[in-house]
C-alpha positions, 0 to 999 in steps of 0.5 A: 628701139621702141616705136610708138604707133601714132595716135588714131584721130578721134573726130569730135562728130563721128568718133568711130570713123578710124577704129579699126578694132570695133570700140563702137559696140563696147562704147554703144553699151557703155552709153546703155549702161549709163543712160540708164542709170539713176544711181552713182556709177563707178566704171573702172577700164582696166587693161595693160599699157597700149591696149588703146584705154585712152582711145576709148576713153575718147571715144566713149566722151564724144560719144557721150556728148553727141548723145547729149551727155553731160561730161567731165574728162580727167586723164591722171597721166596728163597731171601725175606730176603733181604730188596730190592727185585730188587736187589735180581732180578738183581743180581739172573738174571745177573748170570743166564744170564751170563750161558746163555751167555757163550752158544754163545747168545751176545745179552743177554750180551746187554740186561743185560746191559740195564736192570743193567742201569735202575736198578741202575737209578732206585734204585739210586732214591729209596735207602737211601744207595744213590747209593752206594749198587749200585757199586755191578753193576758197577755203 
């Protein structure tokens, strides 16, 4: 028998008011971290299967939004169904983007082009479909 412990509730206004573990302290840095950087940033949160990566993850994004963040969320595990994982990022981050959008930032609209152009040249090269799974992008 496998139990699975509930999932904590993350309250979009104050994140850490169910941590029992202290993710506060780690999330606040992280935010240090990425508030202060001008330059591409990849972060990588690495840890065994229920050591609560998603929990934080959660946290750290409402964290992020209520420190004024801009911030687009992608879970793979929600989409690991579909055979071509880029095209699950691409398509989750156009919509996301797309809210962010309508808030006033164009320059998002300009880098969501440039990133649907080299996701099409890229999957293009990749794909037996030869492009035509692309069209979804406007290829």
């Amino acid at each position: 028998m496998k139990l699975r412990i509930p999932e904590i509730e993350i309250l979009p206004d104050d994140p850490f008011r169910n941590d029992n573990l202290e993710r506060k302290y780690a999330v606040e840095g992280l935010t240090n971290i990425l508030g202060s950087t001008t330059d591409p940033l990849v972060i990588s949160v690495n840890a065994p299967w229920g050591y609560g990566k998603t929990t934080f993850l959660k946290m750290l994004h409402a964290h992020l939004l209520n420190n004024g963040f801009k911030v687009v969320r992608f879970n793979a595990w929600e989409s690991d169904y579909i055979d071509d994982p880029f095209v699950a990022l691409l398509t989750d981050t156009e919509e996301q983007l797309k809210v962010l959008k309508s808030v006033g930032d164009k320059s998002l609209q300009n880098k969501l082009e440039k990133v649907k152009n080299y996701g099409k040249k890229n999957h293009k090269n990749r794909c037996s479909c030869g492009g035509t799974c692309c069209n979804r992008w406007g290829a």
